[in-house]
N, C-alpha and C positions, 0 to 999 in steps of 0.2 A: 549746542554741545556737539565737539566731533564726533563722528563716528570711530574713532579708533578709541578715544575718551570713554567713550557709554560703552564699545563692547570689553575694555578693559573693568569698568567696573562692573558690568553683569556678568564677566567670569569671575570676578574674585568673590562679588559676592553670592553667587550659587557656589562658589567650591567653599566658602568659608560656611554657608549653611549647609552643605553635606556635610562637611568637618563637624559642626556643631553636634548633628543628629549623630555620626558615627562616635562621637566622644560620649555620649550621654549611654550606646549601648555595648560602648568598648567601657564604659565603668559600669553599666547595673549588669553586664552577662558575659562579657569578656571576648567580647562578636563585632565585628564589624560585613554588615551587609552586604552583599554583592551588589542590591541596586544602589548602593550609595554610589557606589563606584560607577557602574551602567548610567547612571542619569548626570554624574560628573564628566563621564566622556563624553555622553552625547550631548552635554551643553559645551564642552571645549571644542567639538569639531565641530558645532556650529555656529560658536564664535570665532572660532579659528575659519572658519570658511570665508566668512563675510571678513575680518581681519585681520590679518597677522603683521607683528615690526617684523618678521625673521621668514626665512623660509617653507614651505611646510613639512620637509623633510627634516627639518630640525626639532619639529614637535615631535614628531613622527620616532624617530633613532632616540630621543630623550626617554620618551614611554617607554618604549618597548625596551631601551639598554637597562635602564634601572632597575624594570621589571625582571628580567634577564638575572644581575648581577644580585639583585636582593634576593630572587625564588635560591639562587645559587648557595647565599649566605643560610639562607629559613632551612635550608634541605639538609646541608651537610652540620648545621647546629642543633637539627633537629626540632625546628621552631624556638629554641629558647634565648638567641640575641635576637628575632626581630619576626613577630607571626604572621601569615599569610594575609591577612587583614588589612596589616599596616604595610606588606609589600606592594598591596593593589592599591591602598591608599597613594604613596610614592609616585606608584609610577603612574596614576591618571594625575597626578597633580605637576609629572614632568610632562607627558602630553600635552597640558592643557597651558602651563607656564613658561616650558621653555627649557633651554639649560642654564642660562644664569639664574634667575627667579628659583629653581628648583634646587642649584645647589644650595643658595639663602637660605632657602625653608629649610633642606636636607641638614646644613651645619647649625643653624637654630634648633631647631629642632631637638639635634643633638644636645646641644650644652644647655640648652635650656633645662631639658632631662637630668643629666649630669648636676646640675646643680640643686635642683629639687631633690635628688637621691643622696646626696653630698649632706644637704639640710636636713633628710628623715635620718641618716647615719648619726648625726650628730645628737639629735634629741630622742631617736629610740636604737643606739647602737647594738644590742641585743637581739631586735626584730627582723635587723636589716641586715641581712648577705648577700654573699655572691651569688646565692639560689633563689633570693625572691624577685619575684616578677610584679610589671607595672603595665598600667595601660598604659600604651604611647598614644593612640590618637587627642589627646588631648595638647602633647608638645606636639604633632604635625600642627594643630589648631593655631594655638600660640603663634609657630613659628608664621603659617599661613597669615596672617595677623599682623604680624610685623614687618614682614616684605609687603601686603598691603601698604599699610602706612606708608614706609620707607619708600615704594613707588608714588606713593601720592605724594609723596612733598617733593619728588625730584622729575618726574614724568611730567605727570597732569599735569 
């Protein structure tokens, strides 16, 4: 197996297993951990060390702009389009992915959401406003998931 092969899939599948743990405590508590995120960058820069398709400066400005542009969005909405949690989730997932990979996850992510809240409207239209709130790590999972896939049948 390449080495560019195996460090591709031992970042996705360490970030899709933080995803996992952060989903299961972004639904029982409404939290998502900081070491999720701490032990998702330190496996991205050290996958990203040994291999990169891209620059490293493009890991690099991906992290940190998103992180940048979403704390931006969390602050002035006052956490209620998108929480501190799921902004660190983001942007160690553009670190560590890249900026194409990252917009995939970022627009999946989205509609995936959208659609599931689209589906709870329709069967509890009563419960469901413009003031309730969802966990999202669960669509970052998803989406992380599916740009998986979609890398593996087109990359590998």
């Amino acid at each position: 197996m390449q080495v560019s092969l195996l460090a591709e899939h031992v970042l996705y599948l360490a970030l899709i297993a933080l995803l996992i743990a952060a989903t299961v405590t972004d639904l029982r508590e409404r939290l998502i951990y900081d070491r999720f995120v701490l032990i998702g960058l330190i496996v991205a820069i050290f996958v990203r060390t040994i291999y990169r398709p891209e620059p490293w400066w493009t890991y690099l400005l991906t992290g940190v702009g998103v992180f940048v542009v979403l704390f931006i969005i969390a602050a002035l909405t006052q956490e209620r389009s998108i929480g501190g949690g799921d902004v660190k989730l983001f942007a160690m997932l553009g670190l560590a992915v890249g900026w194409e990979p990252f917009l995939m996850i970022f627009i999946l992510s989205h509609v995936i959401a959208a659609f599931y809240i689209l589906f709870l409207k329709l069967i509890r239209w009563k419960q469901v406003t413009g003031k309730s709130e969802f966990p999202f790590a669960p669509f970052i999972l998803v989406g992380t998931i599916v740009v998986y896939i979609l890398l593996l049948n087109s990359k590998f």
